[in-house]
N, C-alpha and C positions, 0 to 999 in steps of 0.2 A: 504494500500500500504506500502507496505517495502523498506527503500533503504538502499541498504548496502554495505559501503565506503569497496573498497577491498583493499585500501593504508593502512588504521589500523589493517587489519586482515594479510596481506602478505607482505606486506612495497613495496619497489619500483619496485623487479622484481617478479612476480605471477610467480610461479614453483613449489610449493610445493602442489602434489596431495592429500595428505591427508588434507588436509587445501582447497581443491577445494570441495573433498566429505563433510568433514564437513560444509560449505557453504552450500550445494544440500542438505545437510538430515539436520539440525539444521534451518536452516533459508528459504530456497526457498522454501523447498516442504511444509512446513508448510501452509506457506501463500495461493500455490495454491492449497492445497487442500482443503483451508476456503474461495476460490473465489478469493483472490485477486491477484494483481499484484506486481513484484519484478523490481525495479531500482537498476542494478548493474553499482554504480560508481568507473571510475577506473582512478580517477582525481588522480597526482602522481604516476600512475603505468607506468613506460618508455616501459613495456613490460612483453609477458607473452610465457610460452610454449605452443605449442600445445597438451601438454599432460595434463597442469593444465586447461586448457578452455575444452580439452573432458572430466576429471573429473566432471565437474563443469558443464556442460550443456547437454550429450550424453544421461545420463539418461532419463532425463525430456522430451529430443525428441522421444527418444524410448517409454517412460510409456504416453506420455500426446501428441502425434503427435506432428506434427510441431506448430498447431495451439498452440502449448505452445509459441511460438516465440510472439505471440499477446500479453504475460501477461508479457513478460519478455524488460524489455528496459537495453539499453548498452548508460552508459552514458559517455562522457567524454573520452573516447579512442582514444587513436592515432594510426596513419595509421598504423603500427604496429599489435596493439591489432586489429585494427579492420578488419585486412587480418588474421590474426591469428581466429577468429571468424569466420568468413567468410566461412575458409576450413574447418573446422571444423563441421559448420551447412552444407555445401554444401556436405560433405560425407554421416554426420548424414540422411539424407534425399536420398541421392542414395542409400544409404544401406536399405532403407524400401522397 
């Protein structure tokens, strides 16, 4: 299991998509394509875009279904991030 603190990678506001993909290819996909599961904590993030969360997750629903939603936990988010995630997987999945 991986977890990985998104305050030390992006500081307080998550918005920088290239810092989402690199996340998704250097760290996530790694793990699930070795089985295991990713804890994404985002203790210290006041918030993020909805462009830095589709970066960061849209793939993995598309290449690995939703049931990727199983290996992946969202820790520590506030109501905020966690409406932000939300739309995000709720699109991700009408669009299949």
């Amino acid at each position: 299991m991986t977890e990985i603190k998104l305050f030390d990678i992006v500081g307080e506001f998550a918005e920088n998509k290239d810092f989402a993909r690199d996340i998704r290819i250097q760290k996530i996909i790694p793990e699930l394509d070795n089985g295991g599961e990713v804890i994404l904590d985002f203790a210290s993030v006041s918030g993020a875009t909805q462009s830095f969360i589709h970066a960061l997750i849209s793939d993995l629903l598309r290449n690995y279904g939703s049931e990727v939603l199983d290996k992946i936990s969202f820790k520590n988010c506030n109501e905020i991030v966690q409406k932000i995630i939300g739309i995000v997987v709720e699109y991700m999945q009408e669009s299949d």
